[in-house]
PLY file of the C-alpha trace (Angstrom):
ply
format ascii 1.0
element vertex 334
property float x
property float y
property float z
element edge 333
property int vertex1
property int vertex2
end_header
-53.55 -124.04 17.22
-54.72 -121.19 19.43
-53.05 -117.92 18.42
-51.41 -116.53 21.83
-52.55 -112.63 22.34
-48.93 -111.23 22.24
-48.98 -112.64 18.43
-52.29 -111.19 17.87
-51.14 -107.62 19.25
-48.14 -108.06 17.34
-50.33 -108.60 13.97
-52.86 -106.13 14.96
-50.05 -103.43 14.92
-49.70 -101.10 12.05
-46.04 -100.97 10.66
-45.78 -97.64 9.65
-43.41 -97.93 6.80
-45.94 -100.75 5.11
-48.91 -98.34 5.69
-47.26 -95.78 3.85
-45.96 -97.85 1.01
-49.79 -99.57 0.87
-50.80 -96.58 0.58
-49.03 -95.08 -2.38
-49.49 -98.29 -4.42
-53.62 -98.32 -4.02
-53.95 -94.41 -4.91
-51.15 -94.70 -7.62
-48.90 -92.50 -6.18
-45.54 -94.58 -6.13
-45.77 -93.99 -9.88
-46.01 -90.26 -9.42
-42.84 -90.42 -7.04
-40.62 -92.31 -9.33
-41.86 -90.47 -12.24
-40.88 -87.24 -10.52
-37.83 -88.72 -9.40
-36.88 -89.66 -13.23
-37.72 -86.32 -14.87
-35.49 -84.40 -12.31
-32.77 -86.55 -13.25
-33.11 -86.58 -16.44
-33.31 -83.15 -16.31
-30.01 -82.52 -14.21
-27.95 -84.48 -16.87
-29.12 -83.28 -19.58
-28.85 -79.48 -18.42
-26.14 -77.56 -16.75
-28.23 -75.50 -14.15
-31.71 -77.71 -13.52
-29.68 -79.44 -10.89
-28.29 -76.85 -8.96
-30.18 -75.73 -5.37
-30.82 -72.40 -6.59
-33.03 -73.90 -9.85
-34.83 -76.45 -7.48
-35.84 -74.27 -4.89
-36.59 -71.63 -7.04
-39.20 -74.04 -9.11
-40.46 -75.00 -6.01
-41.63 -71.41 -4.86
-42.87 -71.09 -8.18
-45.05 -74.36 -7.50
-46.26 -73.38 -4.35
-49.43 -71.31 -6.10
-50.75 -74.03 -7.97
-50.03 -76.32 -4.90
-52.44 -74.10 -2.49
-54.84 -73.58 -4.85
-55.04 -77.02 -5.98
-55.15 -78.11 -2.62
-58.96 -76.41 -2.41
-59.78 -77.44 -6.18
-58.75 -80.81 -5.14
-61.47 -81.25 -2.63
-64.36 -80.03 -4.13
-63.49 -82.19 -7.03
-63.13 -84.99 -4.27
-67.23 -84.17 -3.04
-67.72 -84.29 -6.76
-67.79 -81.11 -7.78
-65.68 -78.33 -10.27
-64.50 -75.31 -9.09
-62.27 -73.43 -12.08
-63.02 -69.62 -10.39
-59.57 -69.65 -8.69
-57.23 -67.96 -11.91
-59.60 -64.46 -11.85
-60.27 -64.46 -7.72
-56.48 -64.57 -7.43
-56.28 -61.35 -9.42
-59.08 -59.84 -7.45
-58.04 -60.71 -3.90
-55.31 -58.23 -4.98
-57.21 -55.16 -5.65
-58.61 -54.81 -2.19
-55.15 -56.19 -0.45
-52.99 -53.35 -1.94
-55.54 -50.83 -2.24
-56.34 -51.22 1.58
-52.41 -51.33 2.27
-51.85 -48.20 0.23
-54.86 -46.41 2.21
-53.78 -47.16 5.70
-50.51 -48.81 6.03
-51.70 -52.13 7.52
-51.08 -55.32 5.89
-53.42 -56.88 8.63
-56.48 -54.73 7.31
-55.55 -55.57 3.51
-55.00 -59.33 4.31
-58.01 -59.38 5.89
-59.90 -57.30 2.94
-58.44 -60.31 0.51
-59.56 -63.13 2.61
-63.24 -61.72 2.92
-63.27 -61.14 -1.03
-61.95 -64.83 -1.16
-64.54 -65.81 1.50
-67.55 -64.25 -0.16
-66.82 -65.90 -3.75
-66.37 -69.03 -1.81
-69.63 -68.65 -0.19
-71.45 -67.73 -3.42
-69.96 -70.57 -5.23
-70.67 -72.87 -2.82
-74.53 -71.45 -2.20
-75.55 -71.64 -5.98
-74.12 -75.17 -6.75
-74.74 -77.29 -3.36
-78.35 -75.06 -2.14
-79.83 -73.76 -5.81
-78.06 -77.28 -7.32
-76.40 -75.17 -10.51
-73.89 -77.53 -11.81
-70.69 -75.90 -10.59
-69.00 -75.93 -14.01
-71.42 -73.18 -14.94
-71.08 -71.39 -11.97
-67.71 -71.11 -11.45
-67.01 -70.59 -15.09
-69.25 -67.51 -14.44
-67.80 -66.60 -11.54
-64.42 -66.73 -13.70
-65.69 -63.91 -16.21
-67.44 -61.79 -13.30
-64.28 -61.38 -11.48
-61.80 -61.15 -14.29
-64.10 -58.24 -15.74
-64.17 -56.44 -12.25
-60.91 -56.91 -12.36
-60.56 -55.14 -15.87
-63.08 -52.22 -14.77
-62.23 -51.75 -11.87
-58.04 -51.61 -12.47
-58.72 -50.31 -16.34
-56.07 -52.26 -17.19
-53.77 -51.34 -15.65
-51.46 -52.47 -12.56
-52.18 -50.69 -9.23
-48.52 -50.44 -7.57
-47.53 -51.58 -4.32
-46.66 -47.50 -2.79
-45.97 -47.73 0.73
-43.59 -51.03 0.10
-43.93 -52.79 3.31
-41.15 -55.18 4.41
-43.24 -57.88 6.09
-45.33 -57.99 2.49
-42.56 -58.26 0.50
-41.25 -61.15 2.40
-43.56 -63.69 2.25
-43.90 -63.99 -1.20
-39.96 -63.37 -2.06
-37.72 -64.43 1.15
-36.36 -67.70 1.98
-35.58 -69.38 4.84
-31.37 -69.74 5.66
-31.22 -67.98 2.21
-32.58 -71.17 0.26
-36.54 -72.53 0.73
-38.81 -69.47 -0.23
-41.45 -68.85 2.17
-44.40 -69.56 -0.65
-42.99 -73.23 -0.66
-43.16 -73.35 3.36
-46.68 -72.32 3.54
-47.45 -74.63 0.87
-46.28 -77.66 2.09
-47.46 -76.68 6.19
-51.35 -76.20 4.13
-50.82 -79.63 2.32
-49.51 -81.55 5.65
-52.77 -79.72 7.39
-55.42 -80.66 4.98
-53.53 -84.23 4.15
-54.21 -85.03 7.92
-57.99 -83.50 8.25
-58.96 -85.70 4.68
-57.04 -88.81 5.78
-58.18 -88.86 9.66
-60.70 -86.25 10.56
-64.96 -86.71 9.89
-64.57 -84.00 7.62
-62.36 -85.90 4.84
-63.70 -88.79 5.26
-67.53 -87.13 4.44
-66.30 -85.62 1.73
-65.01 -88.73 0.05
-68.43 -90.38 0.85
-70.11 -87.35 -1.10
-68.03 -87.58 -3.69
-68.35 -91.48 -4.18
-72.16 -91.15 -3.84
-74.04 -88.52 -2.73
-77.86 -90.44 -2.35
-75.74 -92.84 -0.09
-73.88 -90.37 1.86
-77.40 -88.74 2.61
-78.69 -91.91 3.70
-76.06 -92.72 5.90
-76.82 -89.06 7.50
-74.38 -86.99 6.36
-75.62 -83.40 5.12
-74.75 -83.52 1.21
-75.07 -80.02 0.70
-73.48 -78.44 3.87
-70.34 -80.52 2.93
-70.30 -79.22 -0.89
-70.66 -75.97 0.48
-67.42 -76.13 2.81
-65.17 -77.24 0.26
-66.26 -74.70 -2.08
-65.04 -72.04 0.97
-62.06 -73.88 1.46
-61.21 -73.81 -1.87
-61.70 -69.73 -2.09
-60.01 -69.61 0.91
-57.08 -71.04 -0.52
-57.55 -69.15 -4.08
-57.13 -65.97 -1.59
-54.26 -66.93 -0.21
-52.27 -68.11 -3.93
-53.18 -64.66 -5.02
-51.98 -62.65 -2.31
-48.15 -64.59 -2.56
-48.57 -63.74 -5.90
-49.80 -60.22 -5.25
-46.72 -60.15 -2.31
-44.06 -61.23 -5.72
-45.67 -58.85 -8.44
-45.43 -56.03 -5.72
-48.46 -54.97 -7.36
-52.48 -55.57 -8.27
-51.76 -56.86 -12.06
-55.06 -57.32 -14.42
-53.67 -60.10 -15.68
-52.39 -62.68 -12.73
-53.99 -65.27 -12.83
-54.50 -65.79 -16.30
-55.04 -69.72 -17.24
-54.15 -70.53 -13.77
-56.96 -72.06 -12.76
-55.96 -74.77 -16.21
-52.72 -75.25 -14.18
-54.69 -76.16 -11.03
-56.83 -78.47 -12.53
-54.03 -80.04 -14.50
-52.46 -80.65 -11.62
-55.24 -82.29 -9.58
-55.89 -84.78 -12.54
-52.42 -85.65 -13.22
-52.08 -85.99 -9.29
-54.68 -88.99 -9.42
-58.05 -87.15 -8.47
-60.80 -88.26 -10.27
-63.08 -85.89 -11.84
-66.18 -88.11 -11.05
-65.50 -87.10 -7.18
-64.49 -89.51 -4.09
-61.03 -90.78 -5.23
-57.42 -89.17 -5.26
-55.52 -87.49 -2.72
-53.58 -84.27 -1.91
-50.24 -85.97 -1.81
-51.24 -87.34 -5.16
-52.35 -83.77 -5.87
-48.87 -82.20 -4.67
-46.81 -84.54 -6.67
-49.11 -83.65 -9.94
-48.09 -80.04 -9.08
-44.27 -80.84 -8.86
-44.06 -83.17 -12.09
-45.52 -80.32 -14.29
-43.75 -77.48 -13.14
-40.48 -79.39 -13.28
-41.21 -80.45 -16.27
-42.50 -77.36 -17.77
-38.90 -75.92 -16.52
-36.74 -78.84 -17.56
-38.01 -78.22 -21.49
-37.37 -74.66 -21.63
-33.81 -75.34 -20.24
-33.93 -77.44 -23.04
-34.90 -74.74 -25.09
-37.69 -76.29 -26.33
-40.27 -74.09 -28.16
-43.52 -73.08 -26.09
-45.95 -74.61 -28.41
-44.17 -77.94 -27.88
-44.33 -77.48 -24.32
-47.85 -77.03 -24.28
-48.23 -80.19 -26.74
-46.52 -82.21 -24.47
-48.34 -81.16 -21.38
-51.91 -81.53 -22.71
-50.96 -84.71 -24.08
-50.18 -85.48 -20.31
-52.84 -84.40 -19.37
-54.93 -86.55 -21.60
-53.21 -89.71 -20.86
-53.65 -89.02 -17.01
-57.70 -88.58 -18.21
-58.08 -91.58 -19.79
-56.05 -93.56 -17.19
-58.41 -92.15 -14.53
-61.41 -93.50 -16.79
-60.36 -96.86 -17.33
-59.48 -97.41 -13.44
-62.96 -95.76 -13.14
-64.79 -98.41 -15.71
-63.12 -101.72 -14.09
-63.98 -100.71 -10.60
-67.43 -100.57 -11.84
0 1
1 2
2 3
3 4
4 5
5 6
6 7
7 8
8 9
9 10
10 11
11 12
12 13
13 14
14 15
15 16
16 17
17 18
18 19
19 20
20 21
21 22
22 23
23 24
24 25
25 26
26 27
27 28
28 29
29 30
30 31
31 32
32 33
33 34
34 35
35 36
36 37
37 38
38 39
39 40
40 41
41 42
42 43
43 44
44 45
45 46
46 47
47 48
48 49
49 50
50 51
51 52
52 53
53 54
54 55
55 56
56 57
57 58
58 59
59 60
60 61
61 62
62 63
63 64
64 65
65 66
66 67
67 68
68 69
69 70
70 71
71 72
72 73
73 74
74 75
75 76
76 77
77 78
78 79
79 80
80 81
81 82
82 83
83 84
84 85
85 86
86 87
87 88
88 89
89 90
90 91
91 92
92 93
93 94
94 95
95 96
96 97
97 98
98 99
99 100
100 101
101 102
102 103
103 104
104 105
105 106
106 107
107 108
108 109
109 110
110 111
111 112
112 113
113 114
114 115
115 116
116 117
117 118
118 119
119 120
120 121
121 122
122 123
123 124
124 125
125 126
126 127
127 128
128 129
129 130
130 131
131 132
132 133
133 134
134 135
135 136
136 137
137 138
138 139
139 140
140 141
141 142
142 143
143 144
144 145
145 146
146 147
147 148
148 149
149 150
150 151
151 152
152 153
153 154
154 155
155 156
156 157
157 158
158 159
159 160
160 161
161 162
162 163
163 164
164 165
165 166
166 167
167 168
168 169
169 170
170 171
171 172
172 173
173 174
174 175
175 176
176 177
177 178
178 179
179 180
180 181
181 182
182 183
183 184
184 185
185 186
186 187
187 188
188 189
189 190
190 191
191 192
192 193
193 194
194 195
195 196
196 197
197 198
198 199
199 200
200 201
201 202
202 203
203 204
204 205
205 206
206 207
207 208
208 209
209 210
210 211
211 212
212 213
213 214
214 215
215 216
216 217
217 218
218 219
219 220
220 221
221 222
222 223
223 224
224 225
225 226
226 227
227 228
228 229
229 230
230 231
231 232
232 233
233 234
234 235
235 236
236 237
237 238
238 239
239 240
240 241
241 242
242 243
243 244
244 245
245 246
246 247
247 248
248 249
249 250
250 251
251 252
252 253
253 254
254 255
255 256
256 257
257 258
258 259
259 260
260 261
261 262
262 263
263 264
264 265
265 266
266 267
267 268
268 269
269 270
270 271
271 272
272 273
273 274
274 275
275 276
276 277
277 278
278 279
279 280
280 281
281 282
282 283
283 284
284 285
285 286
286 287
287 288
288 289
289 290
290 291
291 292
292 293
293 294
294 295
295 296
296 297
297 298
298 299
299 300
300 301
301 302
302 303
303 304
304 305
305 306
306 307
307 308
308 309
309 310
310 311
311 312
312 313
313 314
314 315
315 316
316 317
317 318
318 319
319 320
320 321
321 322
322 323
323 324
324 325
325 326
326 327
327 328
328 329
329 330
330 331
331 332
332 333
């Protein structure tokens, strides 16, 4: 029996609340939700004050660093690359940020100092690993120890204050909005709703899935391999830059040591999240909720009282499990 075109239309239209819901289930995320939504009540009955707003919002800000950064790890681990530099350039995007601020007054001329730092790492990054073909473990691992011992010569160890204590810098890494969302967690989540859309329905995202799935086809089919490693890898500095100047904006200060195993946080995150480290899987909403179940979880325990060494048992052994789950999916599918 013919199929009358108002049926076909009717077929042919996408039912948003499906899409989404299709969605989760394929990339594994509905897991991620409810297992989020578990720990935080588990958490709220078993403590007095993990509940409460305050708690909440307050892990949430604290999230919001790993969730930026991860956002730019996440994609060049999407194209199929590593990036673990981000921990030591958030510590040195703060040297010329309050150093520039103390000098003139202008938290234009210091942002803008960070973000070129943050630009020019990207850039090298990027450069050596997509145009000279390093692998870009051992390039950003040596971009890690360049910048955290600039860091340490150039500071001697010491923290360079915040002197001329402008309002506006103080508030976007400590304020919230109607007294209760801090303004890290607001820029967070408006970065992960930007790059969520360009990698779900923009040429961009969709290239840099197709490089990260398989690079000799991706060049075949005409995309440039190399130019696209080389953006993420500026994205993610980018984003590195702007982590460590919230973080700068909170310490009120240029500290040698921010940043410090951050960049194990980030990539924790991005795993747990669902990204695989072979490249062209995962997503940043699978990314974000990676971000959220460790932090809440890492807060929940010490409400608990738990000691840190069991804290950091329990998270690697996350960590692990989220490895070898990624494997396995990745061994069937082949």
């Amino acid at each position: 029996m013919p199929q009358s075109p108002s049926a076909g239309l009717a077929q042919t239209r996408a039912n948003p609340v499906s899409d989404v819901f299709a969605a989760l289930s394929r990339q594994n995320e509905i897991a991620l939700v409810i297992s989020l939504v578990v720990l935080i009540l588990f958490f709220s009955l078993a403590t007095d004050h993990f509940g409460t707003v305050r708690n909440l919002t307050n892990v949430l800000g604290q999230a919001s660093l790993v969730m930026i950064a991860g956002i730019g790890v996440a994609i060049v681990f999407m194209s199929g690359e590593v990036d673990i530099s981000v921990g030591s350039l958030q510590a040195a995007v703060a040297i010329p940020l309050i150093v520039i601020m103390n000098e003139t007054g202008s938290l234009a001329l210091g942002l803008g100092a960070a973000l070129c730092l943050g630009l020019i790492v990207g850039v090298i990054n990027g450069y050596l690993s997509a145009y000279v073909g390093i692998n870009s473990l051992i390039v950003t691992l040596g971009m890690l120890f360049i910048l955290r011992g600039c860091v340490y010569l150039y500071t001697g160890k010491t923290a360079i204050p915040d002197d001329i204590y402008l309002e506006s810098f103080f508030a976007i890494g400590n304020e919230r909005l109607l007294g209760t969302i801090p303004y890290p967690a607001l820029i967070a989540f408006a970065l992960l709703f930007i790059f969520m859309y360009i990698m779900r329905y923009r040429p961009f995202g969709r290239k840099v899935y197709a490089v990260g799935g398989n690079a000799e086809v991706a060049r075949l089919a005409g995309h440039n391999v190399r130019a696209i490693k080389f953006t993420c890898f500026v994205i993610s500095g980018v984003l590195a830059t702007v982590a460590g100047v919230l973080l700068a904006s909170r310490l009120g200060s240029a500290v040698h040591v921010a940043g410090l195993g951050f960049e194990f946080q980030v990539v924790a995150a991005v795993v747990l999240g669902g990204v695989s480290l072979s490249g062209g899987v995962g997503t940043l909403f699978g990314m974000a909720l990676g971000v959220l179940i460790l932090q809440y979880l890492s807060n929940g325990l010490g409400m608990l009282n738990l000691p840190t060494e069991w804290q950091l048992v329990i998270t690697g052994s996350i960590i692990i499990v989220a490895v070898a789950f990624d494997e396995l999916k990745r061994r069937r599918a082949g």
